[in-house]
MDTraj code that builds the backbone (N, CA, C; nanometers):
import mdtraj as md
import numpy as np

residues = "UNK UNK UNK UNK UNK UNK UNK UNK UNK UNK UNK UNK UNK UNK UNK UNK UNK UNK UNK UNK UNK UNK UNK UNK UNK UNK UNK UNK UNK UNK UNK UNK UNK UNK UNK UNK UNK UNK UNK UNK UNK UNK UNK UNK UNK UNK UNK UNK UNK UNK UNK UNK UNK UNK UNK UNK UNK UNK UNK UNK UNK UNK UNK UNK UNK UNK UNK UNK UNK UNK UNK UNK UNK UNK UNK UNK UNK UNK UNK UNK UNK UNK UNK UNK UNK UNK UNK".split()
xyz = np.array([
    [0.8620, -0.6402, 0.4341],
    [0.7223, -0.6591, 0.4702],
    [0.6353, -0.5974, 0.3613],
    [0.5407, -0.6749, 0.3636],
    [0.4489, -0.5606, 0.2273],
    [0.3172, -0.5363, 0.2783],
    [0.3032, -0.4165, 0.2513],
    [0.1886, -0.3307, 0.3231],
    [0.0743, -0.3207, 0.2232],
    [-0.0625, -0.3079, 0.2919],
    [-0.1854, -0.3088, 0.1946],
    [-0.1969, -0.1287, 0.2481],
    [-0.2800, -0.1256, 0.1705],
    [-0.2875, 0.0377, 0.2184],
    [-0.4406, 0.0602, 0.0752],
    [-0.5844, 0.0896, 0.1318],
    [-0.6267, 0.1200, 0.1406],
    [-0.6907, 0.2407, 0.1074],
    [-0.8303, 0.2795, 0.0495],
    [-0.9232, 0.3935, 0.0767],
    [-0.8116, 0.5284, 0.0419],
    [-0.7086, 0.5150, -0.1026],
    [-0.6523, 0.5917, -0.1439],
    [-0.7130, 0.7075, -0.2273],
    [-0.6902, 0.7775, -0.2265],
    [-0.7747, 0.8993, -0.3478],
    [-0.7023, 0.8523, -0.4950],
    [-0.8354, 0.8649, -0.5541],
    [-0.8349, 0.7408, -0.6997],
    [-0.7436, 0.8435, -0.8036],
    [-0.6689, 0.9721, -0.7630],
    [-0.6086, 1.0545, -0.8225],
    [-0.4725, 1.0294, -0.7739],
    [-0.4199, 0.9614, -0.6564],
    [-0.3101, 0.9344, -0.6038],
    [-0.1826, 0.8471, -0.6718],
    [-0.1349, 0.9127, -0.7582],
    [-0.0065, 0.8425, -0.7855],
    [0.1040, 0.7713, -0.6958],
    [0.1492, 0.6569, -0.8061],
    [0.2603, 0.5705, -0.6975],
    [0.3677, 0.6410, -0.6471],
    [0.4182, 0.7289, -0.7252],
    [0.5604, 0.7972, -0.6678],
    [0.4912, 0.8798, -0.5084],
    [0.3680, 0.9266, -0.4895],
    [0.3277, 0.9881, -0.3554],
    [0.3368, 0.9287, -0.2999],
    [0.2774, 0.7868, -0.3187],
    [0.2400, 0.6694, -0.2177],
    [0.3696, 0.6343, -0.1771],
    [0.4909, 0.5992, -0.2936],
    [0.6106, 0.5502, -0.2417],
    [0.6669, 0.6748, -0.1843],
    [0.6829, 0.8046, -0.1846],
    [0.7417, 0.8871, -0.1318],
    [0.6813, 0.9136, 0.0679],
    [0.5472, 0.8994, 0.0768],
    [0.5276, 0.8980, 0.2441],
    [0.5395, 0.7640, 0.2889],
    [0.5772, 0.6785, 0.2544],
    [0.6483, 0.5712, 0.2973],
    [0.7503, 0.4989, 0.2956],
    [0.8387, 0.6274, 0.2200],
    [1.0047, 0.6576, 0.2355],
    [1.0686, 0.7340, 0.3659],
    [0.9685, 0.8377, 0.3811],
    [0.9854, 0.8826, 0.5066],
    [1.0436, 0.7571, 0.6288],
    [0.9965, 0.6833, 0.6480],
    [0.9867, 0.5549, 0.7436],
    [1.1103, 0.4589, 0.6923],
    [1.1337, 0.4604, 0.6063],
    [1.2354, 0.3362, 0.5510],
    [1.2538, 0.3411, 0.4401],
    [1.2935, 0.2372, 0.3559],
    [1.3811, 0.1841, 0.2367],
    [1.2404, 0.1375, 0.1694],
    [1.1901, 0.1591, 0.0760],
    [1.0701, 0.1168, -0.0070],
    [1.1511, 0.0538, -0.0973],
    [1.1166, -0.1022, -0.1241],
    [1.1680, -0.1509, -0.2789],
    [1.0703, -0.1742, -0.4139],
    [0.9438, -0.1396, -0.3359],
    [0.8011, -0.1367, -0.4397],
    [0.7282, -0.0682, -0.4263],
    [0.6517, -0.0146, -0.5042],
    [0.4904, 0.0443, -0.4697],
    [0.4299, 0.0479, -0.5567],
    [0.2951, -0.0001, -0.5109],
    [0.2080, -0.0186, -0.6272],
    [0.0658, 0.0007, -0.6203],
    [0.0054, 0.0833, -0.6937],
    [-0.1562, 0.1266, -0.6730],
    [-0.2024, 0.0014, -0.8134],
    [-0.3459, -0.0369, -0.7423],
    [-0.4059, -0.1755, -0.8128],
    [-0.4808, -0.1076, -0.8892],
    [-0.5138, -0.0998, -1.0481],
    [-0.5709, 0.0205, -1.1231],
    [-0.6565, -0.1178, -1.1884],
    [-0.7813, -0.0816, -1.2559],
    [-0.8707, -0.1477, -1.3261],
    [-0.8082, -0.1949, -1.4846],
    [-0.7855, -0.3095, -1.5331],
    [-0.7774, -0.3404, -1.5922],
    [-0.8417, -0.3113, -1.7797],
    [-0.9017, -0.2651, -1.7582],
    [-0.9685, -0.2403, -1.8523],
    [-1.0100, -0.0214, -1.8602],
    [-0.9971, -0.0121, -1.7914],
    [-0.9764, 0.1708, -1.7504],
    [-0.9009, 0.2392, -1.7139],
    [-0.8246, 0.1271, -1.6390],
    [-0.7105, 0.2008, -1.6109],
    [-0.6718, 0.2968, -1.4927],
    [-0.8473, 0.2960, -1.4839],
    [-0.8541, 0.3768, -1.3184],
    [-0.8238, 0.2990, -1.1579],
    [-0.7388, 0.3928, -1.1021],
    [-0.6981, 0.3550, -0.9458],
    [-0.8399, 0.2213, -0.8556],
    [-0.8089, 0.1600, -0.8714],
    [-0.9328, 0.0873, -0.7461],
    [-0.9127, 0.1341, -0.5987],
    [-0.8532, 0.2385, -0.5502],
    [-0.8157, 0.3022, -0.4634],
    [-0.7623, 0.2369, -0.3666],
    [-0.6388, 0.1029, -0.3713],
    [-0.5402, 0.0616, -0.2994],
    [-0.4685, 0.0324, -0.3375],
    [-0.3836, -0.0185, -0.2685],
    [-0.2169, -0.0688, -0.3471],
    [-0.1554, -0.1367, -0.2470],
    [-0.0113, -0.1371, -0.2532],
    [0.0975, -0.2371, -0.1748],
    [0.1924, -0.1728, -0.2109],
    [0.2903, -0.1574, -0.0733],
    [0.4228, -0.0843, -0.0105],
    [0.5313, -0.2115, -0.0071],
    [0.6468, -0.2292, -0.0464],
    [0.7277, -0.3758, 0.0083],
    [0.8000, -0.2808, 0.0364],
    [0.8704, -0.2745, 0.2011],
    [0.9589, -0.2278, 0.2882],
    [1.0138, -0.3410, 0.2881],
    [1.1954, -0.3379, 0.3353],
    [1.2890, -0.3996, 0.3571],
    [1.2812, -0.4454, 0.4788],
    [1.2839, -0.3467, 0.5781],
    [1.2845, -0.3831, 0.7297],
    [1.1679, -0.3462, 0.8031],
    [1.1395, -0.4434, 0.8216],
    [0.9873, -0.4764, 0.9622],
    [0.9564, -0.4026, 1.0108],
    [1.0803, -0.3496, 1.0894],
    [1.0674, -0.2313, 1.1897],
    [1.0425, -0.0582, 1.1781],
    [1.0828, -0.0390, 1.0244],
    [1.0721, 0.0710, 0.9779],
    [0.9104, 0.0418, 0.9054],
    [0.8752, -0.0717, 0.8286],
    [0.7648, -0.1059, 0.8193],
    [0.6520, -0.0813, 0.9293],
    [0.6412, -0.1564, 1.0335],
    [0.5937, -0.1019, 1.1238],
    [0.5757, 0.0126, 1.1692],
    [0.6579, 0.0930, 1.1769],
    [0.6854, 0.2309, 1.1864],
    [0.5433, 0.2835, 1.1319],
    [0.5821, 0.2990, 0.9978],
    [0.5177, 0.3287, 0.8928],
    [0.3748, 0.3316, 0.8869],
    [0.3330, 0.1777, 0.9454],
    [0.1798, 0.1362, 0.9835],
    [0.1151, 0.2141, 1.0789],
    [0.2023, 0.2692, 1.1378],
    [0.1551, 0.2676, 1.3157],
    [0.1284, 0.4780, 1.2821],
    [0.1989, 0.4949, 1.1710],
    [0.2075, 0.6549, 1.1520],
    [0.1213, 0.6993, 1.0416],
    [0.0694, 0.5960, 0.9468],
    [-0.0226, 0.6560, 0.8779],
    [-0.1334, 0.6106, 0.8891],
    [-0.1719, 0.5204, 0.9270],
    [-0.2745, 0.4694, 0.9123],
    [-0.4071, 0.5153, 0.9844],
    [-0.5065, 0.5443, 0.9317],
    [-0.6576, 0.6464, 0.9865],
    [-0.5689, 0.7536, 0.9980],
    [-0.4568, 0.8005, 0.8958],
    [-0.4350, 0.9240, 0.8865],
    [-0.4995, 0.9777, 0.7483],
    [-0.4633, 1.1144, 0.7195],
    [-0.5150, 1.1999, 0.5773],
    [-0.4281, 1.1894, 0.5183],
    [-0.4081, 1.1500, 0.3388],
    [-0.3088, 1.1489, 0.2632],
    [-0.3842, 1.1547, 0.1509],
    [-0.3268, 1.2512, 0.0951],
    [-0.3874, 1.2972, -0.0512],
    [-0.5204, 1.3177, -0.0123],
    [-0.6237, 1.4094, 0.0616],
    [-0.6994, 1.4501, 0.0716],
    [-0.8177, 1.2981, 0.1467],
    [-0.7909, 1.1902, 0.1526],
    [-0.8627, 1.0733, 0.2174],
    [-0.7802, 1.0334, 0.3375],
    [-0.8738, 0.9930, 0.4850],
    [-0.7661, 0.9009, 0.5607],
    [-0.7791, 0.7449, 0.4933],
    [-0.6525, 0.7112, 0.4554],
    [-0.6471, 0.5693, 0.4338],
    [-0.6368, 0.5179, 0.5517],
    [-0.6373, 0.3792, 0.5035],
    [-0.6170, 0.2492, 0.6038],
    [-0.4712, 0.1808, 0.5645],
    [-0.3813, 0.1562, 0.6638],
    [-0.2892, 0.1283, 0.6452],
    [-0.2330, -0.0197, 0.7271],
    [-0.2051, -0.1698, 0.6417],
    [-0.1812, -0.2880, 0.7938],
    [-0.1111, -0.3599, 0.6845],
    [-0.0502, -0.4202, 0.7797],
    [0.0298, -0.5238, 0.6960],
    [-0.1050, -0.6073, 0.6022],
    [-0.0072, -0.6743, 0.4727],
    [-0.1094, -0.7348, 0.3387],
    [-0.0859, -0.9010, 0.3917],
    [-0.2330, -0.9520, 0.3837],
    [-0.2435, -1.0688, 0.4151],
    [-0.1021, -1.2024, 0.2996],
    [-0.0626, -1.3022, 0.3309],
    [0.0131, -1.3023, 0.1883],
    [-0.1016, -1.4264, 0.1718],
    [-0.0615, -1.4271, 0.0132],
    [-0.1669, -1.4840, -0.1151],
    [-0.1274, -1.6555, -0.0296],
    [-0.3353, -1.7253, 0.0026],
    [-0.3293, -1.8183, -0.0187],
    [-0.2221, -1.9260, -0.1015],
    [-0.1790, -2.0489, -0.0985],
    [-0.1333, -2.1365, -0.2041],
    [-0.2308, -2.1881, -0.2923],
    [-0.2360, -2.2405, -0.4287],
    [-0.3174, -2.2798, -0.5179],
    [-0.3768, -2.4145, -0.4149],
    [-0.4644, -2.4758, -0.4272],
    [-0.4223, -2.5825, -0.3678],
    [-0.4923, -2.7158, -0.4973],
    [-0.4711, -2.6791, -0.5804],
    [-0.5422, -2.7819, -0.6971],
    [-0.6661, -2.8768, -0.7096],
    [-0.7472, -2.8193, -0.6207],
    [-0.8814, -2.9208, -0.5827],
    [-0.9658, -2.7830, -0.5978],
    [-1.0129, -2.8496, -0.7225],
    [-1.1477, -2.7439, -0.7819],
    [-1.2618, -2.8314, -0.7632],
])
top = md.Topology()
chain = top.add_chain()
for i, resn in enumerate(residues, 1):
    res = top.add_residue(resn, chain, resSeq=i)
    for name in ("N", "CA", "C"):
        top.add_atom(name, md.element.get_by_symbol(name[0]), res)
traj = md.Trajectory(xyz[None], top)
């Protein structure tokens, strides 16, 4: 499952992010979305858990909790529209 996660502190490294959501399960990704051009955190990212249920877990335990000094927001990530070729 891959998790959006939210309203991170723009100082929050991925290994934190992937480490409190190891607690819960098997993490095979994590990733904070950083500005392209700065390089700085846009203060969210994405979790890919293996299993749903530990995923869930996960949602249900951090989320409108405090981590790294902010409560994030924590829910499953919408998945990406298809192209659909009509511009």
């Amino acid at each position: 499952m891959n998790i959006f996660v939210a309203k991170l502190n723009f100082k929050t490294r991925k290994e934190e992010l992937e480490a409190a959501f190891a607690k819960f399960g098997q993490v095979t990704s994590a990733k904070i979305v950083r500005d392209k051009e700065t390089g700085r955190s846009k203060g969210y990212g994405f979790i890919e858990m293996t299993n749903d249920d530990e995923a869930n877990n996960a949602i249900a335990a951090l989320n409108e909790k405090e981590f790294d000094g902010k409560v994030i927001v924590v829910k499953p990530a919408n998945a990406k529209p298809a192209a659909s070729g009509n511009y």
